[in-house]
N, C-alpha and C positions, 0 to 999 in steps of 0.2 A: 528460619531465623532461630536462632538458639537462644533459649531462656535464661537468664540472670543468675547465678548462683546467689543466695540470700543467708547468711549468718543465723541463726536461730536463735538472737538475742539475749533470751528467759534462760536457754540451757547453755547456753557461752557463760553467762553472769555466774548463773549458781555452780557451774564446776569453780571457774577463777575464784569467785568468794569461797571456796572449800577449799583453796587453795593460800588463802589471804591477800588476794588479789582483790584489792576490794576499792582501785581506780583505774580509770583507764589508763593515766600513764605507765602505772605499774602491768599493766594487763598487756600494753604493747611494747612495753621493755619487754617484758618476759617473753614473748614472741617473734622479737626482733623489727617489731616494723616500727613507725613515729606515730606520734600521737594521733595525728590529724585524720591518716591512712584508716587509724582503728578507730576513730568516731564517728568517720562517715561508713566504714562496712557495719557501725555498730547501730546505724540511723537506717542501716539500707540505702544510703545513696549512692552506695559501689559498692561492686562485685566483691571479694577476696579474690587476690591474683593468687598464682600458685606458691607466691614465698611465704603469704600469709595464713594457707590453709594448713602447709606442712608444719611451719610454724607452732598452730593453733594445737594441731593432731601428736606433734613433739611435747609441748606442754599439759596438754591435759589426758592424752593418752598416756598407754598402761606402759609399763616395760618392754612390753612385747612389742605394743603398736613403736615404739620409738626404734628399737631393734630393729623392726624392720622398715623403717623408713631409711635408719642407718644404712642398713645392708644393698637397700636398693638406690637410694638416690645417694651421688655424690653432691651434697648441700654443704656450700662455707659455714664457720660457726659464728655463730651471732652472740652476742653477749645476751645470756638467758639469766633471768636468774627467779625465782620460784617462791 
């Protein structure tokens, strides 16, 4: 049985608050998913699915990390905004 992927709460918050992300609504605009999605991966009562990891990894990664998520995944654009 495969283990649960789990959000690392502490260091989710402190990159988004260096970013002035400083609510969850704003925290799952920015990443494209609805409120609710990121309060319970933010709780640990769900997983992140894969729209919310790439999501997560688009927004708080570097230039590079997002580059190549570009380069490899064809992913729709979601209204992001930072």
């Amino acid at each position: 049985m495969a283990h649960p992927i789990k959000l690392r709460r502490d260091r989710f918050e402190r990159r988004a608050h260096a970013l002035g992300l400083d609510t969850q609504s704003r925290q799952a605009a920015a990443i494209g998913t609805n409120e609710t999605t990121h309060s319970r991966v933010l709780a640990g009562e769900r997983s992140p699915g894969v729209r919310y990891v790439l999501g997560a990894l688009h927004l708080l990664g570097d230039d590079k990390t997002r580059k190549l998520i570009s380069e490899l995944f064809d992913v729709p654009t979601a209204k992001r905004s930072a």
